[in-house]
N, C-alpha and C positions, 0 to 999 in steps of 0.2 A: 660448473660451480654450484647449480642447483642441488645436485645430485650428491654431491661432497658438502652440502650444507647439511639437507635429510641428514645422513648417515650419521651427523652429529643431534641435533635438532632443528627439525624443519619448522619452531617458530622462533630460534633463537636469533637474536640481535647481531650477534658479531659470525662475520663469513667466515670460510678457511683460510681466504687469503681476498687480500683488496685489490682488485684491478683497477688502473687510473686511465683515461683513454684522454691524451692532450692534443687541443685542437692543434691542426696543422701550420696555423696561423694565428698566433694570441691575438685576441680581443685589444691590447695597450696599444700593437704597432699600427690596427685600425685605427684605432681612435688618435693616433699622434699623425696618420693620413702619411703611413711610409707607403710608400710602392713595392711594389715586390723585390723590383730590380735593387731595392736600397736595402732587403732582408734577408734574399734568398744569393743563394752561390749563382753567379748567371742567370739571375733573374729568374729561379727554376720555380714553378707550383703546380700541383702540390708538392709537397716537400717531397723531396727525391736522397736518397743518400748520402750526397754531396752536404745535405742541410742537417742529419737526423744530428748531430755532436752539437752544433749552431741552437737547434731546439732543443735538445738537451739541458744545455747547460743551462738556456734559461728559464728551466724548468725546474732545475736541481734545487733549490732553498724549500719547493714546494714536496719536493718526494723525497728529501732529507725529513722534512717535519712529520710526513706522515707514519716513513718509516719510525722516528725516535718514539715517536705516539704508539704504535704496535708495540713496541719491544717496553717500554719502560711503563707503560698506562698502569699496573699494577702495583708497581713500587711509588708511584707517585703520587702524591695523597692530594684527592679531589672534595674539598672542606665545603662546596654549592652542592645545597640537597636540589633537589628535582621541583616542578613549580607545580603549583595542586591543579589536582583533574578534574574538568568541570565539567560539565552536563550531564552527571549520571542522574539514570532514570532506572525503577524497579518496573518490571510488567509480571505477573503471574502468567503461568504458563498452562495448559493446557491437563497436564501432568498435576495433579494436587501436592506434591513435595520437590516441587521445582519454580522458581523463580528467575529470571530473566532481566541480568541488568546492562547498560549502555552507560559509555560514556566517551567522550572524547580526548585521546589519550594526549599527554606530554613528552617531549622529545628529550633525551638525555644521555651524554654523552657518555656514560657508565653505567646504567641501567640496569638492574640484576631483576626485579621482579613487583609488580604489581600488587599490593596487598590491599583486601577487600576485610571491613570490621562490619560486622553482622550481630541485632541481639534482638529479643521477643521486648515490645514495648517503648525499649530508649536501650542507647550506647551508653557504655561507663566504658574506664580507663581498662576494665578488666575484662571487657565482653571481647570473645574470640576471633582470633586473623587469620584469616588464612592467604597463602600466596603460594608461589611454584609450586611447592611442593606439595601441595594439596590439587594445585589446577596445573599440567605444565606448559600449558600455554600461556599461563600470567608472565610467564619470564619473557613472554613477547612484548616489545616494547609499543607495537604498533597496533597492537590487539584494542577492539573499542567494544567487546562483547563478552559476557561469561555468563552461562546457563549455570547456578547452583543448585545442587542437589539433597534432598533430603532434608527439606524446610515445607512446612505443613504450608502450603501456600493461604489458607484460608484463614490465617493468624497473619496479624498486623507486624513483617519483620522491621526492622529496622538499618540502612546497610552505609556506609561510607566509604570512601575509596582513597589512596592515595599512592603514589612510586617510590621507589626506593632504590639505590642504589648498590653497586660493590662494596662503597666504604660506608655502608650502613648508616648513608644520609637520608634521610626521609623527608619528603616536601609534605608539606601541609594538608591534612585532611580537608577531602570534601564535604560540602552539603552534605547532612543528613537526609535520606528519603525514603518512602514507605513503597512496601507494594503495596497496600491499600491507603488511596490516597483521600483526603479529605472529600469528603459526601458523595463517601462509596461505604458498600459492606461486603462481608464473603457470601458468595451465592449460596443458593440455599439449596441442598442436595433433597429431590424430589423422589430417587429411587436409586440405593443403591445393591447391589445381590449378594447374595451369601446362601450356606447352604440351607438354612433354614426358611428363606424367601418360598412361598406357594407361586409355584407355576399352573397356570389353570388352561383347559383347552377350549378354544375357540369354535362353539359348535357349526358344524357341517362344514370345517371350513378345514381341519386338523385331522388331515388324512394319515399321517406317520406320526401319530400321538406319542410316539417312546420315543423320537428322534433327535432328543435335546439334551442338552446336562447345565445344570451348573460347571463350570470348568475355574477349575483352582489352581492349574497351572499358565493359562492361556491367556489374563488378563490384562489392563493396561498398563504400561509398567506403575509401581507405586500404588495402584489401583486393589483395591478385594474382587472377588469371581468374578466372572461375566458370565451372559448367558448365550450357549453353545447353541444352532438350532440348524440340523444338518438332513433334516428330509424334506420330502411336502409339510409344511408343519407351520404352524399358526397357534400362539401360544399368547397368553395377557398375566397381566400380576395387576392386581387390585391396589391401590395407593391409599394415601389417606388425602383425603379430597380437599383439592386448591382452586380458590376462584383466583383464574387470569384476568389483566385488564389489559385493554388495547397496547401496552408498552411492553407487554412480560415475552421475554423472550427465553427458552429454553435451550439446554445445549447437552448434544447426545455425541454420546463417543462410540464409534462400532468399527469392527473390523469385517469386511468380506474377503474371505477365506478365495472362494469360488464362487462363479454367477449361477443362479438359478432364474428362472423364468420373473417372480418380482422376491426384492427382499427390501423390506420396510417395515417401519414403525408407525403405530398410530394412536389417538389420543380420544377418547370416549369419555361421556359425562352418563354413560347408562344407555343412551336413546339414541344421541347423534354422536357420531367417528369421525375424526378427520385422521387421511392416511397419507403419507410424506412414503413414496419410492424413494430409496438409498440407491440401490442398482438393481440390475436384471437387464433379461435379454430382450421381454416383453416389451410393446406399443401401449402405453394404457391409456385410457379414455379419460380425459381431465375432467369429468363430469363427477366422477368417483375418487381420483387419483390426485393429488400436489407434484406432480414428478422434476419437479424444478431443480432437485438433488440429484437424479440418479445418474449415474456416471461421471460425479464430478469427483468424488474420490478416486483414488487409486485401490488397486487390490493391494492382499496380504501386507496390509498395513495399517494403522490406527488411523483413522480420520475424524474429526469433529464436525459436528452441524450447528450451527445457529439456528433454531425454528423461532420466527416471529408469530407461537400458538395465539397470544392474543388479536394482533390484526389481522391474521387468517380466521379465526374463530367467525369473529365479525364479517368477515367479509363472506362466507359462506353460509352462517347460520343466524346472521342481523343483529343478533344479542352475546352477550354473553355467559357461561352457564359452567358448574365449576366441574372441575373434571375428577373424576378418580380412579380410570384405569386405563392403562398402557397398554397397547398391541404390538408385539413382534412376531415380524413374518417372514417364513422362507418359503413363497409360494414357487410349486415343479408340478403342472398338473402332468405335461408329458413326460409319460412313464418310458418313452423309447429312450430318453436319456438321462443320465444321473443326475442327481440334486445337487446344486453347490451348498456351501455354506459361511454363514456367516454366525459372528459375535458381536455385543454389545454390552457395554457396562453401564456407569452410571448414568444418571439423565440429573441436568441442575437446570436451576432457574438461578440464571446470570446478571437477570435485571437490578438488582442493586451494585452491580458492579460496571455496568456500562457506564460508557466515556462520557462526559457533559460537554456539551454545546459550548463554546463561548458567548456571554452576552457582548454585543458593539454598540457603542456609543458612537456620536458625531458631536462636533462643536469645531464652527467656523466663523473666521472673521472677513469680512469684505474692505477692501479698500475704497478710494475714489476713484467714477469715473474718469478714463483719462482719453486721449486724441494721440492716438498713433498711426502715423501712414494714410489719413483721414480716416482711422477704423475706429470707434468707439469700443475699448476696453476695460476690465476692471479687475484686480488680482483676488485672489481668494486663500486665505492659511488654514488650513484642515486638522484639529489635533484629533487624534481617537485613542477612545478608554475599552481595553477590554478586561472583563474579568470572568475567570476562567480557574474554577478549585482545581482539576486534576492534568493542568500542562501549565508549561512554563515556556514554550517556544512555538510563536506563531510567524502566518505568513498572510500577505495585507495584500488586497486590488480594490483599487479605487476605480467606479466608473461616476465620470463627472459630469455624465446627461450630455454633454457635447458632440460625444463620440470619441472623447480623450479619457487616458485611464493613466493608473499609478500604481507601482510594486512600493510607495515607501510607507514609512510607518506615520508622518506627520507630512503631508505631502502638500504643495504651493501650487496653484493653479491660477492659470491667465484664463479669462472667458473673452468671446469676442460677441459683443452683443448685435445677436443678429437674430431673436426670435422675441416674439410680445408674448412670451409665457416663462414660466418657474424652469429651475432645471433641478431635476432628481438626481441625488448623489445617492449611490451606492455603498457603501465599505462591505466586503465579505472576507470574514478571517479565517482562515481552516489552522485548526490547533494540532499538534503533533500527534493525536490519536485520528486525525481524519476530518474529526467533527467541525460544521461552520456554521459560525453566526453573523447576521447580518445585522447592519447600521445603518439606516437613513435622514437623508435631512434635504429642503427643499432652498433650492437658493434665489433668494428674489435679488433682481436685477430692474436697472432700467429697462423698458420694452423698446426691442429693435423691431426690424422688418418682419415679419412671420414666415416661419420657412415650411405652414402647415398645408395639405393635408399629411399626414404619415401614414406611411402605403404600407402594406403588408402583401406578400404573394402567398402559399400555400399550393403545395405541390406533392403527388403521395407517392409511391414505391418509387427507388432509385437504384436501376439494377447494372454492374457492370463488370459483370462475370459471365460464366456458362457462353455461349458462343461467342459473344463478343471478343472476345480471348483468346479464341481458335485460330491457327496459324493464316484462315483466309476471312477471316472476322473483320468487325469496324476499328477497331480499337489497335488490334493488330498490324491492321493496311493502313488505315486513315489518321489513328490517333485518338487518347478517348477523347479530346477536344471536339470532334466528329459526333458524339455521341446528343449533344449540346447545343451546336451550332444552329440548328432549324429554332431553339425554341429561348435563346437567348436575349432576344429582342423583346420578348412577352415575361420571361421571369427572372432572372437577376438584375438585366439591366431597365426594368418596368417598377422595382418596387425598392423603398428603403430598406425592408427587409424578407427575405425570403428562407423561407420554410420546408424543407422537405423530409420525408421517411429513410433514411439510409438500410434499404434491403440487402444489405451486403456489407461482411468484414473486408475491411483493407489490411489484409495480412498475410504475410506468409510463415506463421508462426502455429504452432497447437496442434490439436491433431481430429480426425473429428468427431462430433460426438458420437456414442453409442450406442444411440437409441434411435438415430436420425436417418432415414432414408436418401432426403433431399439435403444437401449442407452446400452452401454459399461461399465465395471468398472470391477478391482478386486482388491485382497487385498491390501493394501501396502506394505505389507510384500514380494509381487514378484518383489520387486522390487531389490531382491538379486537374481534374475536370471539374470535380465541386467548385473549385476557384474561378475555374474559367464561367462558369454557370452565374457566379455570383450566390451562392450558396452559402447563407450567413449561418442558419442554424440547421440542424439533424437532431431527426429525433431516433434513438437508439430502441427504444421498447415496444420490439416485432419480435419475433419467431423465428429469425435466426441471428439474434446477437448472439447466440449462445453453441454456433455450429462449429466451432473449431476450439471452443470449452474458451478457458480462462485466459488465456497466451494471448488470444487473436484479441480478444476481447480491449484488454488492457492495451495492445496494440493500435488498434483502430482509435481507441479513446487518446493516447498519447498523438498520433498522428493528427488528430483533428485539431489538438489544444495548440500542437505545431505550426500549424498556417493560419490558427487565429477563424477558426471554423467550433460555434456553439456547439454540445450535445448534451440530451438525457436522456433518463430512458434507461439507465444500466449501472450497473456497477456491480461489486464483490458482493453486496448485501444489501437491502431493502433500502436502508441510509441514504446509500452512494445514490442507488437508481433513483431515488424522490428527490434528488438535490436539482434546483432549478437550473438554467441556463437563461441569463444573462446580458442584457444586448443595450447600448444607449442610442439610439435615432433620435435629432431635433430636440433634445433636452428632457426627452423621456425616455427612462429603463423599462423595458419591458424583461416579465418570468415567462417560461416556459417550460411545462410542468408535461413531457409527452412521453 
């Protein structure tokens, strides 16, 4: 049926034909508590042939209706338009004349096609539609996604959505929304090439000085030239000079063609360089090098980077100091083998365009102490305020300093007084772009018995991989329970909370990195030793969260948030990695920033 769906349209709504599959025993004669023997011919089940006319027939009203629905659906006029679609959201894409919107689609029994109203500024009655026949996957009903094309993404569009059916019902426009959403701007284009751009060479450095072009065929799509750099070759263009501040983040779009030994970009104020490896085959020396990039793209394709230039600036050279010229490099010093190559287009400064934090609020009311089960208790009602310009859909965890927490928006809480201190309440909201903010507030209470001191363990590399794993290994023969056993007594079960390094992905996903000698992994499944350990928090930010790239990465990080196991230390982007971890022991939260 798949296969004879394509052949028609593999996103269209209606199959070639409707297959019904009827349970062997309805759901009514359950629920009326008949027995088989009172349903079936002889008591027979599953249905045997003796029964199939029996089930039929009590089936017929329902594949009489479906059939009359096939055959007659088009002559029958269906007067309910479709109900309007809500949660579209615009994101600019990567791509300067491309825009990227979501939304969460509506279900409708006649469905012809999704139509999207898009205009520069504001929507009028007259500003233009497009649907199927411009996109043909808008005639998919279930579709919650469309890429547009050929919209200057750096201009504020404007887009609405709504469905439409066969009989030229239309439900009710959406929400109006911007890809540039309130207290944002379009990024600012710090370099882009054309033929007239000076290419300048890189003294002693620019062995194959002719080995480059501007390239006016090979660009990003929607994009002007890039620039070609296909020997030993090390090339700069001079800018017009920007002072970065610790927030400014830049973003480079390059293609590698082929590897060479290094291929990277780098960012000079005249005096001092800072150089970001993209790929290569080379080890390089972090003393001179950022290599935090290299191999994390794929080849012969377009990839983007995020460089956070201003908090590296600082971080290498204490200050900050304004830049004005760009370095691209295809370093091949071995001449035994060819050069790869690589391109590069435009470079922006993205920072007026980054996601905003949400601000969190707290406000809570307490009730009276009360006497339950001889426990002294007291209930607690939580409202929280977030406000947040550029998302419209968050998600809420409460920790309530007790060691109890909450996924709700306005959430009620029981305390049970049993410490002679405050309890720290948490809120931390992450917004649809990622971003979270945090809310606090201290809750005073009558003082119960004291449950202080609060212990801390700390504990460093956590390895369980490489032989442990081998068919005559601990882990293997014994269990990684085994691994734990000797030193359980002294760390998980010695302290309220306990700390340690996770030198190893729990994955079997990614591949590994390409620049890495040594690379780390083992099952997912050890990662019930951590439990058995008592292992409350991990910290991710070592030297090889990063050995099986981005897959394992996201792996390990989901696995840990699954048993209810802290981490930081890591993420997609600088953001993710600085985001604290979390923990409530005896009425205090503690961050952990590792």
């Amino acid at each position: 049926m798949t296969h004879l769906q394509d052949l028609i349209n593999g996103y269209s709504v209606y199959e070639p034909w409707v297959q019904v599959e009827m349970d062997e025993k309805p759901m009514l004669f359950d629920s009326l508590d008949m027995p088989d023997e009172m349903v079936y011919s002889q008591g027979s089940y599953p249905t045997s042939v003796h029964n199939f006319s029996m089930i039929r027939d009590y089936y017929k009203p329902f594949i009489q209706a479906v059939d009359n629905y096939l055959i007659h659906w088009e002559t029958t006029s269906d007067i309910t338009p479709p109900d309007s679609i809500s949660y579209l959201m615009a994101y600019n894409m990567d791509n300067p004349d491309q825009v990227y919107l979501t939304w969460s689609p509506e279900f409708d029994t006649n469905f012809k096609s999704t139509e999207i109203q898009f205009d520069l500024d504001s929507i009028s009655i007259n500003s233009p539609i497009i649907d199927f026949n411009d996109y043909s996957s808008l005639q998919y009903m279930r579709l919650n996604n469309q890429t547009i094309i050929g919209v200057n993404n750096s201009e504020p569009w404007f887009f609405r959505i709504r469905a439409k059916d066969h009989f030229d019902n239309a439900g009710p426009w959406s929400v109006t929304v911007s890809n540039i959403l309130p207290g944002h701007s379009p990024p600012d284009t710090i370099l882009m090439f054309n033929e007239s751009t000076i290419i300048e060479s890189i003294i002693d450095e620019d062995i194959d000085g002719n080995d480059y072009s501007v390239d006016t065929v090979n660009g990003l799509p929607g994009i002007s030239p890039s620039l070609a750099l296909f020997g030993n070759t090390w090339k700069s263009v001079q800018i017009d000079s920007f002072l970065p501040d610790s927030t400014t983040i830049l973003q480079l779009f390059s293609r590698v063609d082929s590897l060479s030994e290094i291929q990277a970009i780098g960012f000079s104020d005249g005096e001092k360089t800072l150089r970001y490896s993209i790929a290569g085959t080379e080890m390089l020396d972090i003393e001179e090098w950022i290599p935090v990039y290299q191999g994390s793209g794929q080849t012969r394709i377009w990839n983007s980077y995020n460089i956070p230039i201003g908090d590296d600036w600082v971080a290498w050279f204490d200050s900050l100091s304004a830049i004005n010229e760009i370095q691209f490099i295809n370093d091949n010093d071995d001449t035994s083998r060819a050069s790869g190559s690589i391109h590069f287009s435009m470079i922006l400064d993205i920072s007026p365009d980054l996601p905003i934090s949400p601000s969190v609020y707290i406000d809570y009311s307490l009730g009276d102490i009360r006497l339950e089960n001889n426990q002294e208790m007291v209930s607690a009602s939580f409202t929280s305020t977030v406000i947040d310009s550029d998302s419209y859909n968050f998600t809420f965890h409460w920790e309530f300093g007790d060691g109890n927490s909450s996924n709700e928006i306005h959430p009620y809480h029981e305390y049970v007084l049993l410490d002679d201190h405050d309890y720290t309440v948490i809120l931390t909201v992450e917004d649809e772009t990622g971003q979270q903010g945090w809310g606090t507030a201290m809750i005073q209470v009558d003082p119960g018995e004291s449950s202080f001191p609060l212990t801390l363990n700390f504990v460093g590399d956590i390895m369980m991989g490489r032989r442990f794993e081998d068919d005559d290994g601990i882990i293997s023969t014994l269990g990684v329970n085994a691994l734990y056993e000797p030193t359980s007594e002294i760390l998980g079960l010695a302290a309220d909370v306990t700390v340690a390094n996770l030198e190893i992905l729990l994955s079997d996903q990614g591949y590994p990195h390409p620049t890495k000698s040594i690379v780390f992994r083992c099952a997912p499944a050890n990662v019930g030793g951590l439990i058995y350990a008592g292992i409350d928090v991990v910290s991710l930010a070592n030297n090889h969260i990063m050995d099986y790239m981005e897959p394992a990465m996201i792996q390990t990080q989901n696995l840990l948030s699954e048993v209810g196991i802290h981490h930081s230390g890591a993420g997609m982007d600088s953001y993710e990695a600085y985001l604290p971890a979390m923990i409530s022991r005896k009425g205090q939260t503690i961050s952990f920033l590792i």
